[in-house]
C-alpha positions as CSV (number, residue, x, y, z in Angstrom):
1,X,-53.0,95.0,143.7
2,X,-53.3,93.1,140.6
3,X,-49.5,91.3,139.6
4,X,-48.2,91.8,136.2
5,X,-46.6,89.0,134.4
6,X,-43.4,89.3,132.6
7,X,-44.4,89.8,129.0
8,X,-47.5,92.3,130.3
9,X,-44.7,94.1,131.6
10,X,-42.6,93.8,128.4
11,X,-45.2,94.9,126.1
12,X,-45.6,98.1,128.9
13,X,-41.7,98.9,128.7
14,X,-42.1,98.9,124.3
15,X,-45.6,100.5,123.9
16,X,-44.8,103.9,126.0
17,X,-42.4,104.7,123.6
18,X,-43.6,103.3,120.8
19,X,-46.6,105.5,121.4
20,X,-44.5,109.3,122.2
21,X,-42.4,107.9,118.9
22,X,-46.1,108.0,116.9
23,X,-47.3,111.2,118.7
24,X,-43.7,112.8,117.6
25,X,-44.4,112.3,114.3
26,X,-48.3,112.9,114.2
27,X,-47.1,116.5,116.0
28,X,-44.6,117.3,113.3
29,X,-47.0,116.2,110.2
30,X,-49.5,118.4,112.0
31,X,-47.1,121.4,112.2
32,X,-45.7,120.6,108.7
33,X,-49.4,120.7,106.9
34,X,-50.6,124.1,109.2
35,X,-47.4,125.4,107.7
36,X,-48.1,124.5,104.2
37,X,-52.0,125.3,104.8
38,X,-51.5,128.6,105.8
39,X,-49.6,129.5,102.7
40,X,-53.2,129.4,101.1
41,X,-55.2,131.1,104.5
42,X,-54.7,132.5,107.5
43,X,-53.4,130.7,110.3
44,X,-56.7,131.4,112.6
45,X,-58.5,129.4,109.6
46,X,-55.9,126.8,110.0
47,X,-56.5,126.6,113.5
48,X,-60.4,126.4,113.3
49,X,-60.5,123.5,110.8
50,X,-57.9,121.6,113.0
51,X,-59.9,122.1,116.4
52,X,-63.2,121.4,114.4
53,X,-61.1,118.1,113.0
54,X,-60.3,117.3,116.7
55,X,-63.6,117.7,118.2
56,X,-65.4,115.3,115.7
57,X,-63.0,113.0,115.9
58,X,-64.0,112.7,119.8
59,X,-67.2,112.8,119.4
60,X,-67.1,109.8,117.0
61,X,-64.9,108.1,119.7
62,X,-67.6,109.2,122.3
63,X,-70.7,108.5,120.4
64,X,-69.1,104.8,119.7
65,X,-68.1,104.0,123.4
66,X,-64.5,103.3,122.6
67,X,-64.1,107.0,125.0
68,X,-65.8,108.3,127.6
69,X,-65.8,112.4,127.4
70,X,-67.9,112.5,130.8
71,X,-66.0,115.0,133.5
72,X,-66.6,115.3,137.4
73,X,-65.4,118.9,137.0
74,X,-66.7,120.8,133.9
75,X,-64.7,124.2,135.3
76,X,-61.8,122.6,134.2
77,X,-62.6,121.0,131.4
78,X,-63.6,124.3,130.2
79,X,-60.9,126.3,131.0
80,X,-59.0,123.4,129.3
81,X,-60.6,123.9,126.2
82,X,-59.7,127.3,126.4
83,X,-56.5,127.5,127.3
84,X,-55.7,124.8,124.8
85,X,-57.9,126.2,121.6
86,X,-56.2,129.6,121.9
87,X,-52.2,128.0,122.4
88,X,-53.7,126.4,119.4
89,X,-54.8,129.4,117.5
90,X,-51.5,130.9,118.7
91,X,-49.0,128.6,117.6
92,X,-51.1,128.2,114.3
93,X,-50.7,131.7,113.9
94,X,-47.1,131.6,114.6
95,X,-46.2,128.8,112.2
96,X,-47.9,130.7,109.5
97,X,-46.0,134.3,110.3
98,X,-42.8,132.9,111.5
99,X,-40.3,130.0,111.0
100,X,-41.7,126.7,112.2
101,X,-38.4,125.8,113.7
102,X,-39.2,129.0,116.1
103,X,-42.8,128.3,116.6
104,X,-42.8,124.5,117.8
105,X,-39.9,125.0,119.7
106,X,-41.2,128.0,121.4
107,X,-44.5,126.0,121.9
108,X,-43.0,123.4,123.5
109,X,-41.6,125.3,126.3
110,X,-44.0,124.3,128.7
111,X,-42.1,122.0,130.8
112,X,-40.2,125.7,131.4
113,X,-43.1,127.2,132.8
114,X,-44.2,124.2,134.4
115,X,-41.4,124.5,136.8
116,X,-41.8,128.0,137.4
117,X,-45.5,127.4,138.5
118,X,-44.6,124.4,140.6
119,X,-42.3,126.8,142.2
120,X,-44.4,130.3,142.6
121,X,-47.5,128.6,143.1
122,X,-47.4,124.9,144.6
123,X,-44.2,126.7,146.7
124,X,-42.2,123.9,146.0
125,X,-38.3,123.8,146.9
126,X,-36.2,125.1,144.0
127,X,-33.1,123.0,143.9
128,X,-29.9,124.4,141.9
129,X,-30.4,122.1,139.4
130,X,-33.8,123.0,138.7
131,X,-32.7,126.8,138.7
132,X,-29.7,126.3,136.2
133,X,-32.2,124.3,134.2
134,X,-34.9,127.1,133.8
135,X,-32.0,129.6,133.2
136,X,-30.2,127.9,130.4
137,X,-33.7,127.1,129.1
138,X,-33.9,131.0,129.2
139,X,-31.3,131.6,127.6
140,X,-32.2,129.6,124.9
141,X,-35.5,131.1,124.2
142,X,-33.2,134.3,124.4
143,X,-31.4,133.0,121.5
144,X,-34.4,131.8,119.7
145,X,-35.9,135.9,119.9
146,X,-32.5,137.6,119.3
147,X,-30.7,135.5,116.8
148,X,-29.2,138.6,115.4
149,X,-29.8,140.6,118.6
150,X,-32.0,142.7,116.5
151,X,-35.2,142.5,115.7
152,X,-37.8,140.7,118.2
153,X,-40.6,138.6,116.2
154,X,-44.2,138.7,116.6
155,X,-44.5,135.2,115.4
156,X,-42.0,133.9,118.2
157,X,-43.8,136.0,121.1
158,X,-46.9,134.1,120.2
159,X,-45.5,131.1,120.0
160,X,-43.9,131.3,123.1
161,X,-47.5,132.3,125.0
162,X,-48.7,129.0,123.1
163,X,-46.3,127.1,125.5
164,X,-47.4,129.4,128.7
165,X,-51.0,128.7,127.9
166,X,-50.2,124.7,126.8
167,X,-48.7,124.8,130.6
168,X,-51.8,126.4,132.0
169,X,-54.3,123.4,130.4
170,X,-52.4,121.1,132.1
171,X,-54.3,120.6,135.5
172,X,-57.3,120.0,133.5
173,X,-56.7,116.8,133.1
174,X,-57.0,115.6,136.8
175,X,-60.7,116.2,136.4
């Protein structure tokens, strides 16, 4: 096992969150322009033009050699692609119905689901603390739907089945 020096381990402890500080804000400009986009067309158009954005942007990265795309399991990566395009398409259609407060928050509720896989599936132990955790996150989403205890919104159940399906890509990326 290779030994890292001191500053190598220094630049390690400042780039990780330099870099989720960055993705932060490239997410919320992202959100910000599909909401102001979709004031003009619909949010599936939004959507399109975004995943079309995305994928030429890899292949430009591919065809250059600074990625490699190459996968030892193409199921995956397909069922990736997928599940990612349509939380995609569904959050992008959420933003544009709904508030975007709602939508991204309801999107990124797949840490919730996450757990709830880990437990149904994988059979992993549920510890109280994980319980309470997944039931005040509940609640929350609860709160999010029913601010008025009235009305449910179409734009928030879609955003929320963004984050169940943003969950679902996940394994993917072990291919």
């Amino acid at each position: 096992m290779k030994k890292i020096s001191f500053v190598e381990k220094e630049k390690k402890i400042i780039l990780g969150p330099l870099q989720m500080l960055v993705s932060s804000i490239l997410f919320a400009v992202m959100n910000y322009t599909a909401k102001l986009a979709s004031e003009d067309i619909s949010g599936s158009e939004v959507a399109f033009f975004r995943l079309l954005f995305g994928v030429v942007i890899v292949l430009i990265l591919s065809f250059t050699g600074v990625i490699n795309i190459s996968s030892k399991n193409k199921g995956l990566l397909v069922a990736r692609g997928v599940f990612g395009g349509t939380a995609v398409l569904l959050l992008f259609i959420g933003i544009a119905s709904g508030s975007m407060t709602n939508s991204v928050v309801l999107n990124n509720t797949h840490p919730i689901f996450a757990a709830i896989v880990a437990i149904v599936i994988l059979k992993e132990k549920i510890t109280f603390k994980m319980a309470a955790s997944i039931l005040i996150s509940w609640v929350g989403i609860i709160i999010l739907f029913y601010p008025d205890m009235d009305t449910l919104q179409l734009a928030d159940m879609l955003s929320l089945a963004s984050g169940i399906l943003g969950d679902l890509q996940l394994p993917a990326y072990a291919s």
